[in-house]
C-alpha positions as CSV (number, residue, x, y, z in Angstrom):
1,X,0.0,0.0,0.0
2,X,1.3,3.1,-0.8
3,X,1.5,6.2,1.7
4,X,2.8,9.8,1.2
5,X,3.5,12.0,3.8
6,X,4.6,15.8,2.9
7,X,6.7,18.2,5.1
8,X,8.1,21.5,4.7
9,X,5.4,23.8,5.2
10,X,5.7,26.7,7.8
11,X,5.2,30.0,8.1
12,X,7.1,32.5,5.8
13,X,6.7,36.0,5.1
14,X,6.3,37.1,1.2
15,X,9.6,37.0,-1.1
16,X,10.8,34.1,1.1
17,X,11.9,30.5,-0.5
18,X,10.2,26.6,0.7
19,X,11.2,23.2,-0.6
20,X,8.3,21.2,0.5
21,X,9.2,17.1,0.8
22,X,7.1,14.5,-0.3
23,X,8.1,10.4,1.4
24,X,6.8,7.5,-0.9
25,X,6.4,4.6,1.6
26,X,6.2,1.6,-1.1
27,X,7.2,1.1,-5.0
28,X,7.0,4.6,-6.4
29,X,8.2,2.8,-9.4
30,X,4.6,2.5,-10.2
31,X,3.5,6.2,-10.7
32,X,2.2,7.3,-13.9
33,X,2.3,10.7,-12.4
34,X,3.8,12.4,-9.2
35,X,2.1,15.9,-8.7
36,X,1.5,18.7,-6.2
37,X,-1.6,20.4,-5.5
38,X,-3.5,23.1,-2.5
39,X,-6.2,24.3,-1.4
40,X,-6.6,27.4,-0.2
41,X,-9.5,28.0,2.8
42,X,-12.5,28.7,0.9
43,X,-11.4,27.5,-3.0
44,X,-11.5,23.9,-4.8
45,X,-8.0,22.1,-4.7
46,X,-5.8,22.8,-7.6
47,X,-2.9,21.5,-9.1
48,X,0.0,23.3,-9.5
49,X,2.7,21.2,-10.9
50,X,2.6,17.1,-12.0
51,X,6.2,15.3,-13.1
52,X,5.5,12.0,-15.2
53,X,6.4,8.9,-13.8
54,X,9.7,8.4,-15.8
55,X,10.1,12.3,-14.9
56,X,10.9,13.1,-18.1
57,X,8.4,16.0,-18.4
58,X,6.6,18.1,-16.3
59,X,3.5,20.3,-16.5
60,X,2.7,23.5,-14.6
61,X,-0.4,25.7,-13.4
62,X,-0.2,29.2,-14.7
63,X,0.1,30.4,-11.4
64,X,3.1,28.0,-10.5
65,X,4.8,28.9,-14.0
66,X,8.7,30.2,-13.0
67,X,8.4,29.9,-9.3
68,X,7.3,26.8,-9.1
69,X,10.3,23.7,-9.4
70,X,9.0,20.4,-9.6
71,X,11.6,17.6,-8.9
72,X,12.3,13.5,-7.4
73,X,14.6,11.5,-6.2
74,X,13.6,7.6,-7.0
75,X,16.3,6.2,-5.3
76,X,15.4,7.8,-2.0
77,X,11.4,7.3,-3.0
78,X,11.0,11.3,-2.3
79,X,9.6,14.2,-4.2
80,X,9.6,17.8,-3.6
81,X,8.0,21.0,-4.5
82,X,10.6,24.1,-4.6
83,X,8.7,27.7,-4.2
84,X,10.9,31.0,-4.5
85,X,9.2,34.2,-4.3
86,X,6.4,32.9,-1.9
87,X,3.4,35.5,-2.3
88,X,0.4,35.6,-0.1
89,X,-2.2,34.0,-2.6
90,X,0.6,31.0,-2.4
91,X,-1.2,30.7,1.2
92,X,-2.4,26.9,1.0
93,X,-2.5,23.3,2.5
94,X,-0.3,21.6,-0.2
95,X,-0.5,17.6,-0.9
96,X,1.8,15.2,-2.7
97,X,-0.6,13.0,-5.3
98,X,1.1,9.6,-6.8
99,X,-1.7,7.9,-9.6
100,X,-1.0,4.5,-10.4
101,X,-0.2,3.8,-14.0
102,X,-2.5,1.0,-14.0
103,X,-5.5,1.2,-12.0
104,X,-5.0,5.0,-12.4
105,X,-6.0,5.1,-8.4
106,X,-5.1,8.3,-7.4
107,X,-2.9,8.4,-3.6
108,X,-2.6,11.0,-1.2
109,X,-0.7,13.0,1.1
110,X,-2.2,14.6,4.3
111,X,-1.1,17.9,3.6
112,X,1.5,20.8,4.9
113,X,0.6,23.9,5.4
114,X,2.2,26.9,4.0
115,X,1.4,30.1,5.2
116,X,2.6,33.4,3.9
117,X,2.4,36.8,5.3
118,X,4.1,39.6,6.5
């Protein structure tokens, strides 16, 4: 069974840097797709950046475009989110999503918060 559990969140004022951490307990080998999304208090989750299994590629949100680093170890079964130039919309509970390239069952994190104000 997989599990993902995220870390890195906190609480950072606006202009400030995050790398938020995303441990694959079982075979990520079998991702089709490793992504990050949040949800903000009030809105519908979103995505904001998705890396392909083989990581060859990934995808962004508008809103995640040159900020935003997707990026994963396999060997240590970890992936991470790298933020620069936090903003206060950024504001979020951000979760780790692994879908299985062949039931296409979708796994999640419990989320990290990231909080940014001044």
């Amino acid at each position: 069974q997989l599990q993902l559990v995220e870390s890195g969140g906190g609480f950072v004022q606006p202009g400030e840097s995050l790398q938020l951490s995303c441990a694959i307990s079982g075979d990520s080998s079998v991702a089709r797709a490793i992504g990050w999304f949040r949800q903000a208090p009030g809105k519908e989750r979103e995505g904001v950046a998705c890396m392909s299994g083989s990581g060859a590629s990934s995808t962004y949100a508008d809103s995640a475009k040159g900020r935003f680093t997707i990026s994963r170890d396999s060997a240590r079964n970890m992936a991470f989110l790298q933020i620069i130039s936090l903003k206060p919309e950024d504001t979020a509970v951000y979760y780790c999503n692994l879908r299985h390239y062949i039931s296409d069952a979708d796994y999640w994190g419990q989320g990290t918060q990231v909080t940014v104000s001044s």
